[in-house]
C-alpha positions as CSV (number, residue, x, y, z in Angstrom):
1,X,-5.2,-13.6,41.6
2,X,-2.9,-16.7,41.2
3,X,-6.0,-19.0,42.7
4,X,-8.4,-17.6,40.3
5,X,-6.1,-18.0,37.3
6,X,-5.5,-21.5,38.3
7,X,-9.3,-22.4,38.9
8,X,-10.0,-20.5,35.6
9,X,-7.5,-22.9,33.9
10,X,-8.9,-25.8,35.4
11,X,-12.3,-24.9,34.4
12,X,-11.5,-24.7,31.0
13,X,-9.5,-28.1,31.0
14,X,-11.8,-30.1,32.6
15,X,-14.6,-28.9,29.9
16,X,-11.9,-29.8,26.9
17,X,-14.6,-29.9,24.1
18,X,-16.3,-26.2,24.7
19,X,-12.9,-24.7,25.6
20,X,-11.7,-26.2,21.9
21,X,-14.3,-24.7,19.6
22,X,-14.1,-20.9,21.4
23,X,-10.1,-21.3,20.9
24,X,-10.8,-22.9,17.3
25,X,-13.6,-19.9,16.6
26,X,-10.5,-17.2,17.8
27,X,-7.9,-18.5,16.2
28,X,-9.6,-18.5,12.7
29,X,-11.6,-14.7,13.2
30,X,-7.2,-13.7,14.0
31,X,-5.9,-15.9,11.7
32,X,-7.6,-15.0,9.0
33,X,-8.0,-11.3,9.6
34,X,-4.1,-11.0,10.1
35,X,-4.0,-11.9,6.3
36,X,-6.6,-9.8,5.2
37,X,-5.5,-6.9,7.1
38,X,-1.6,-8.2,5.7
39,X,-3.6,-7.9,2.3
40,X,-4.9,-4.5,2.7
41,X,-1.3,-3.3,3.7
42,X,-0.1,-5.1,0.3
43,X,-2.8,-3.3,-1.8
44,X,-1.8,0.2,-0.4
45,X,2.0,-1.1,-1.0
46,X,0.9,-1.8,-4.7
47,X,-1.3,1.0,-5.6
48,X,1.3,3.3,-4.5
49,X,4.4,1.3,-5.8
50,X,2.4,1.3,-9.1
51,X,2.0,4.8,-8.9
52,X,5.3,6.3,-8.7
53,X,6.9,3.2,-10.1
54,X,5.4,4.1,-13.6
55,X,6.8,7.8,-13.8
56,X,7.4,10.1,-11.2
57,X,9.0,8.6,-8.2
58,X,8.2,9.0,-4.6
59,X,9.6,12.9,-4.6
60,X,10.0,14.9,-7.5
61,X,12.7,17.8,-7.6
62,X,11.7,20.6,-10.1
63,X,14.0,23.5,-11.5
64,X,17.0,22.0,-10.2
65,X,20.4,24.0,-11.0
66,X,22.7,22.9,-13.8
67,X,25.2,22.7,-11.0
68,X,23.3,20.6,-8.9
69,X,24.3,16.7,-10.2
70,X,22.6,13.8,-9.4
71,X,25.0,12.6,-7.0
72,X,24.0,15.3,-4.6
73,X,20.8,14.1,-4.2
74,X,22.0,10.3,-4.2
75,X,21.7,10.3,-0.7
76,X,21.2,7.2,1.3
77,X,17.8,5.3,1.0
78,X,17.6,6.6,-2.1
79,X,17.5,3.6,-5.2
80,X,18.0,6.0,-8.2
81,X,18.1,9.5,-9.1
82,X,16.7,10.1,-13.3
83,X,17.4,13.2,-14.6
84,X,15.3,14.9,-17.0
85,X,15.4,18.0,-19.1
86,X,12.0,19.4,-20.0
87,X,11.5,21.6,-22.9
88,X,7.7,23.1,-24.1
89,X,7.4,23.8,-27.9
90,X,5.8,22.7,-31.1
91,X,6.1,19.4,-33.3
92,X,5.9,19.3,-37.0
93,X,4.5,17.2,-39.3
94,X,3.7,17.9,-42.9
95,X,0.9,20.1,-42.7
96,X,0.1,19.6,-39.1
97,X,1.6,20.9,-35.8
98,X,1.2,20.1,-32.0
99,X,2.4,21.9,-28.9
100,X,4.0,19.2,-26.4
101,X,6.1,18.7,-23.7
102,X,9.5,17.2,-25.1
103,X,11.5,15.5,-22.1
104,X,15.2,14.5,-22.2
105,X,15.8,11.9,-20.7
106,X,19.0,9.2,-19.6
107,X,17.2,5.8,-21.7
108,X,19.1,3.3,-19.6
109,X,18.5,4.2,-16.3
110,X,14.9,5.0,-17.0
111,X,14.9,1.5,-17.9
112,X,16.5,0.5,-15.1
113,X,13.8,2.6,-12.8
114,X,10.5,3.6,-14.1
115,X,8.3,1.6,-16.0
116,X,6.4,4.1,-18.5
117,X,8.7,2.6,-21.5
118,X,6.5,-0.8,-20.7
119,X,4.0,1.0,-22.0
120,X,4.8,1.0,-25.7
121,X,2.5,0.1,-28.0
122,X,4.2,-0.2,-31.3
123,X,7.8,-0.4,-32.0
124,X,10.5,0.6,-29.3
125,X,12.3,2.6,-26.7
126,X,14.7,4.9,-27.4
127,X,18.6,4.4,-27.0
128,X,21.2,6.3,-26.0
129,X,22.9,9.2,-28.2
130,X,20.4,9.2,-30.8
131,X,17.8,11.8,-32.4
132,X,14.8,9.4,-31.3
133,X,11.8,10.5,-30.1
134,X,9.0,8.2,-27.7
135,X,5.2,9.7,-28.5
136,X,1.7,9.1,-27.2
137,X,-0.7,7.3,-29.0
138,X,-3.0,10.4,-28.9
139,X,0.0,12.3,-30.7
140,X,0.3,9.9,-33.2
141,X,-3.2,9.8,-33.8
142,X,-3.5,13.4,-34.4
143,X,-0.3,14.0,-36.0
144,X,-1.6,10.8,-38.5
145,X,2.2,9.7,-37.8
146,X,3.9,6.1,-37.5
147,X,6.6,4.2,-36.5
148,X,10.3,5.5,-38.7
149,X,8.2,9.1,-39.4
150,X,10.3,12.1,-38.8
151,X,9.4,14.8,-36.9
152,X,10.2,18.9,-36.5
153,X,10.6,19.9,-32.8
154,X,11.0,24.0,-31.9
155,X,10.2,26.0,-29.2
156,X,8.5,28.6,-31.3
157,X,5.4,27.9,-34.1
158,X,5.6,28.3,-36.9
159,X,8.0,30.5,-39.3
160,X,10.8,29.2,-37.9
161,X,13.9,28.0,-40.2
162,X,14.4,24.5,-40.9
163,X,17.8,25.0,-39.4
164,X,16.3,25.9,-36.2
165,X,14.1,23.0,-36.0
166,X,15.2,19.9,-35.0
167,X,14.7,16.4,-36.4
168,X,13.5,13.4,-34.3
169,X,12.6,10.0,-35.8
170,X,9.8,8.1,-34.2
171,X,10.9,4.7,-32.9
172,X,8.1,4.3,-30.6
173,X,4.2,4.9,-29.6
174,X,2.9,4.3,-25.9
175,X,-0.3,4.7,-24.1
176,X,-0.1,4.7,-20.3
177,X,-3.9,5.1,-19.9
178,X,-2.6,7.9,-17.7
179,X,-3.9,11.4,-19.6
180,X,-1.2,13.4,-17.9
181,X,1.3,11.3,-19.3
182,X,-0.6,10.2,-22.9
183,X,-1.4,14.0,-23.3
184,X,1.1,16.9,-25.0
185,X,4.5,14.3,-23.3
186,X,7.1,12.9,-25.9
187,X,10.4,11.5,-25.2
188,X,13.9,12.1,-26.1
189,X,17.4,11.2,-25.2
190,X,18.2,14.2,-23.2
191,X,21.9,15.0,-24.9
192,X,19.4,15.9,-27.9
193,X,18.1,18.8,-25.4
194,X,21.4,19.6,-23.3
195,X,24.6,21.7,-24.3
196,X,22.6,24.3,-27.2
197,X,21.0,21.4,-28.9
198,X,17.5,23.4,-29.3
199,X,18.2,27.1,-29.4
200,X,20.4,27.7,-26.2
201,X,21.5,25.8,-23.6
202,X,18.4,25.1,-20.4
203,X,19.4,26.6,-17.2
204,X,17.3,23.7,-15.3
205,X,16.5,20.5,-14.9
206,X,13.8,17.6,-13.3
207,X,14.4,14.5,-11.0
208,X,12.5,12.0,-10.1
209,X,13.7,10.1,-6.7
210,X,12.8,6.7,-5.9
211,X,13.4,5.4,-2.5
212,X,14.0,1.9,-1.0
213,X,11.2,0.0,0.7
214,X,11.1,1.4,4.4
215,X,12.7,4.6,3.9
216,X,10.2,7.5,4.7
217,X,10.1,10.6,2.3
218,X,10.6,13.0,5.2
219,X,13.8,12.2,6.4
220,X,15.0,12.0,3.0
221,X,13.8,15.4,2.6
222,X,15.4,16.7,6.0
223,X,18.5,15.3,4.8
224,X,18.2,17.2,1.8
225,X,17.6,20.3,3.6
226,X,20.6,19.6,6.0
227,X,23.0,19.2,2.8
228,X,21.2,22.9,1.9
229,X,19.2,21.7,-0.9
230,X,15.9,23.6,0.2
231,X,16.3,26.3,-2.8
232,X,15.2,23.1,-4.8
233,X,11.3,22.4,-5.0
234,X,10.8,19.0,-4.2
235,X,7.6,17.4,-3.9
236,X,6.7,14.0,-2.6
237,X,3.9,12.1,-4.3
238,X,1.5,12.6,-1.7
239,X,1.5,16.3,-2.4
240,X,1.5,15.0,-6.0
241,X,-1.3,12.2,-5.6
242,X,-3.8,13.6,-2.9
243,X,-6.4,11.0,-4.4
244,X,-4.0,8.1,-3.8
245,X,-3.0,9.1,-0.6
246,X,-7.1,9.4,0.6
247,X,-7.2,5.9,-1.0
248,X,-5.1,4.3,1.5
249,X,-6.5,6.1,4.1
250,X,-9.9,4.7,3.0
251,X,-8.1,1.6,2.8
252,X,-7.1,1.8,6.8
253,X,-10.1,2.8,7.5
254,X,-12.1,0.0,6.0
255,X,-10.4,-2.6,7.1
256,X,-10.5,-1.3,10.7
257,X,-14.0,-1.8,10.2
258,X,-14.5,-5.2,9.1
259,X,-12.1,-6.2,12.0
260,X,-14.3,-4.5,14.3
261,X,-17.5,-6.3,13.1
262,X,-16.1,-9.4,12.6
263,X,-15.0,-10.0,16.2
264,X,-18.8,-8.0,17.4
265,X,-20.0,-11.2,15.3
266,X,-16.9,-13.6,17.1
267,X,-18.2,-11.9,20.6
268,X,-21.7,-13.0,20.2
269,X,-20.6,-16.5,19.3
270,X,-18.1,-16.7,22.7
271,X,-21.0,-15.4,24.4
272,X,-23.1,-18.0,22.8
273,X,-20.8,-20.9,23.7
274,X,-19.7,-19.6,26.9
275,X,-23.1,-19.5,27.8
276,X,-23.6,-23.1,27.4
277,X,-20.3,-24.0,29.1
278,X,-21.5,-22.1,32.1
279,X,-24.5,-23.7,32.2
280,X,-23.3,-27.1,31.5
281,X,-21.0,-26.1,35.0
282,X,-23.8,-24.4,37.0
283,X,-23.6,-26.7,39.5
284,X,-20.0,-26.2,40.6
285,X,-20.8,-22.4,40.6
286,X,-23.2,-22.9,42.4
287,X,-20.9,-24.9,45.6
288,X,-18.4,-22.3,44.8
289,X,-21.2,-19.9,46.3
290,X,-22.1,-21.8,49.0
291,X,-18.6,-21.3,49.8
292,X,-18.6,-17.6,49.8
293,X,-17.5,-16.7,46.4
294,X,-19.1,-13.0,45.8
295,X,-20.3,-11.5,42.1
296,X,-17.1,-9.9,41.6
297,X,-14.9,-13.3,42.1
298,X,-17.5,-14.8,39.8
299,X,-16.9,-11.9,37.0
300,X,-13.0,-12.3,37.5
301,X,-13.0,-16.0,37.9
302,X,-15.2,-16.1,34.1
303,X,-13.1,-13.0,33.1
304,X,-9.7,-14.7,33.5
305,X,-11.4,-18.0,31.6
306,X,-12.1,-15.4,28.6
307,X,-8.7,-14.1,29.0
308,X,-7.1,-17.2,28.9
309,X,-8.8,-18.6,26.1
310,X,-7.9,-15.5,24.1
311,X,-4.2,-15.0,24.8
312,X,-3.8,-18.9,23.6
313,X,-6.1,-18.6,20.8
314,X,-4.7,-15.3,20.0
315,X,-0.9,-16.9,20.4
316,X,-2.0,-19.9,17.8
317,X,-3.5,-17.3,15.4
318,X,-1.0,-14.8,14.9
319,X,1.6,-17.4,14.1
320,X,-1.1,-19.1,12.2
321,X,-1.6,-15.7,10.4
322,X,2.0,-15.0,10.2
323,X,2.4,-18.1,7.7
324,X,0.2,-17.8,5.6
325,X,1.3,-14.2,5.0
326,X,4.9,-15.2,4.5
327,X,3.7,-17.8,2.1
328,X,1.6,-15.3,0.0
329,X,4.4,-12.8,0.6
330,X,7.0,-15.2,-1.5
331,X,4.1,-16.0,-4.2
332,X,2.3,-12.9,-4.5
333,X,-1.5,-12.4,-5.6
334,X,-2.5,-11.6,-9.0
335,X,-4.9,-9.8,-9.6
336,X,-4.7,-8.4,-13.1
337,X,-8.0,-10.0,-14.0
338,X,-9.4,-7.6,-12.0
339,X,-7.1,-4.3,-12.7
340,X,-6.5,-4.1,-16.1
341,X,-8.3,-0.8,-16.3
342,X,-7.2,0.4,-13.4
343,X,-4.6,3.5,-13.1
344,X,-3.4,2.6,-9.6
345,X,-2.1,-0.7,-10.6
346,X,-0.9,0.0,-14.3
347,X,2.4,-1.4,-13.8
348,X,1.6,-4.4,-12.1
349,X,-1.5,-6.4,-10.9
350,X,0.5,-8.5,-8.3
351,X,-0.2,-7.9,-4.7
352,X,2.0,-9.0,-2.4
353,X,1.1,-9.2,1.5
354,X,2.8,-7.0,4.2
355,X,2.9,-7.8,7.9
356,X,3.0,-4.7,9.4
357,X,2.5,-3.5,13.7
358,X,-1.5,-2.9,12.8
359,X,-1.8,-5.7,11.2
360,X,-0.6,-8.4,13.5
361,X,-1.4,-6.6,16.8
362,X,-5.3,-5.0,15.4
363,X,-6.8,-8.6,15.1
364,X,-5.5,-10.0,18.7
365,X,-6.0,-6.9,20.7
366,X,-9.6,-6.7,19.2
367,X,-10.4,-10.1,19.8
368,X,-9.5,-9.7,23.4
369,X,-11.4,-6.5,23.5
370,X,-15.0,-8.0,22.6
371,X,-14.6,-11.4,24.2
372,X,-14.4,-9.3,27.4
373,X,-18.6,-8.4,27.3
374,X,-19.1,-11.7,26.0
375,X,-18.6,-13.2,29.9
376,X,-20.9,-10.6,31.0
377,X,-23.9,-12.4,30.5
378,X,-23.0,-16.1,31.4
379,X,-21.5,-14.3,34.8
380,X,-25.1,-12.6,35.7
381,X,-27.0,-16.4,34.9
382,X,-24.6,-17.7,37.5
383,X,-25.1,-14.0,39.8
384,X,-28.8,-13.7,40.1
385,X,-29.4,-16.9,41.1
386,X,-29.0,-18.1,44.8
387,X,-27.0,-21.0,45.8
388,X,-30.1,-23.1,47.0
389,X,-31.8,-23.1,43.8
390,X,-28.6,-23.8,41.4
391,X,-28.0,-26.8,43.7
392,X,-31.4,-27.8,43.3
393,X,-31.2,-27.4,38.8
394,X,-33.8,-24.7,39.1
């Protein structure tokens, strides 16, 4: 094996030129697909970070016991814990009426977590300690309210006392674009809710957990579980988001696919080129054969030339690869242009590349996979013809 290796190396150094543009043709196909595949990890990472960035977090806890603070489920990996009260009933103004959602929520650290309050459209957020209230645009529209309006909040409609009702004044008006959110969902500071603010005191409450990059939802979940917090409905946004989760699946997917056409494409060039080089040799395969070499020393001796070309190509492009990543990774892409209009990246347009195991080992392992057939055919020119008439240039 160690005199193959060696003639395979020498082969390929004494025909510099040809062994240059097959490493040059590698190390741009894994170059370059390192990035894109880098990319594709950076658009999943941004589809999903807009996604539960903008509201909901990357688990949701539901019903949650008065008991049950926030600090219990402030577990490690986990960035923030917002607590909200939620509260179905009916808004008032002048003649009209609307049933919505009203959510109490902690204004600060909402602003310090989510991103929905971005979303305003007119006027502001709402601060702490105050009888504000956030609406939709689609509210405001139907309710033909504006910005310092006051409205009635109860949880039952109509012929209810004035002094049951409460007063909110509107400070704000968003549009998300997302109709879950923009539809029957206002905003309140949640002490406005809490402690028999609107006809009794609620027995429950919401959270929504965001998590630090790397940490995976299930073992946050487990640990929940182990600190006997299962009673608690928690769901994670892929149980949430099944669309979004089939979109990065579809992204995997895809970009498998271009990888594995690409390098069928590289393959046929190597084949191409190695081709020549062979032929441009045939002479000295041909005394080799006069010297006994058989077909399979031929395959392996061409095999190892593949082989070497590819594990020093390969070498060169993943650091190559690996750069350029790291320099998009500090600069990020934008791409708002191009996703204004779409939900997945409402927060934010910037992509930012990841360099993840698939990415920087798919590209290599791939290109070393189809450059492996692409010997096949220079090895049978050199096989099916005899010694004699090689030597001769027939």
């Amino acid at each position: 094996m160690v005199f193959w290796i060696k003639t395979a190396a020498l082969f390929l150094i004494r025909s510099r030129r040809t062994s240059i543009v097959l490493t040059l043709m590698v190390i741009s196909a894994v170059s370059c697909l390192i990035f894109l595949s880098s990319l594709a990890m950076g658009v999943n990472d941004a589809m999903i970070r807009n996604s539960v960035g903008l509201f909901s977090g990357h688990i949701s806890g539901y019903n949650i016991p008065y008991n049950t603070t926030k600090e219990d489920l402030a577990i490690k990996g986990v960035a923030n814990v917002l607590r909200r009260v939620q509260v179905p009933g009916f808004v008032y103004f002048k003649d009209k009426i609307d049933r919505i959602t009203l959510i109490g929520i902690e204004p600060a650290q909402e602003k310090k977590t989510s991103a929905f309050w971005k979303k305003n459209i007119k006027g502001r957020f709402i601060k702490e300690g105050t009888k504000e209230i956030f609406i939709s645009e689609p509210l405001a529209r139907r309710l033909d309210a504006g910005i310092g309006d006051v409205l009635s909040f109860s949880l039952k409609p109509l012929l209810v006392p004035e002094s049951k009702k409460r007063q909110f004044m509107v400070v704000g008006i968003y549009k998300t674009g997302i109709s879950q959110l923009d539809t029957g969902i206002s905003f309140c500071d949640a002490g406005a809710l809490e402690n028999g603010a609107v006809e009794g005191k609620q027995s429950s409450w919401n959270a929504a957990v965001f998590l630090h990059d790397g940490f995976d939802m299930d073992m946050i979940l487990q640990e929940y579980r182990n600190k006997n917090l299962d009673h608690i409905n928690f769901k994670t946004w892929k149980q949430l988001m099944p669309d979004l989760e089939q979109l990065v699946a579809l992204n995997y997917f895809s970009m498998s696919i271009v990888i594995i056409i690409v390098f069928i494409i590289v393959s046929l060039g190597i084949t191409s080129a190695f081709s020549i080089f062979i032929l441009k040799s045939i002479r000295e395969y041909g005394i080799m054969k006069v010297m006994g070499m058989t077909p399979k020393e031929t395959i392996s001796l061409l095999c190892w030339e593949v082989f070497l070309i590819n594990i020093a190509a390969s070498a060169i492009g993943i650091i190559l690869g690996a750069v350029i990543v790291f320099v998009f990774q500090k600069i990020g892409i934008d791409l708002s242009a191009y996703t204004s209009h779409n939900q997945y990246f409402i927060v934010s347009g910037v992509i930012y590349p990841r360099l993840t195991l698939y990415s920087l080992c798919l590209p290599p392992l791939s290109a070393l996979l189809f450059s492996f057939p692409a010997a096949i055919w220079p090895a049978a020119t050199v096989i099916k013809k005899n010694a004699a008439q090689i030597l001769r240039g027939g």
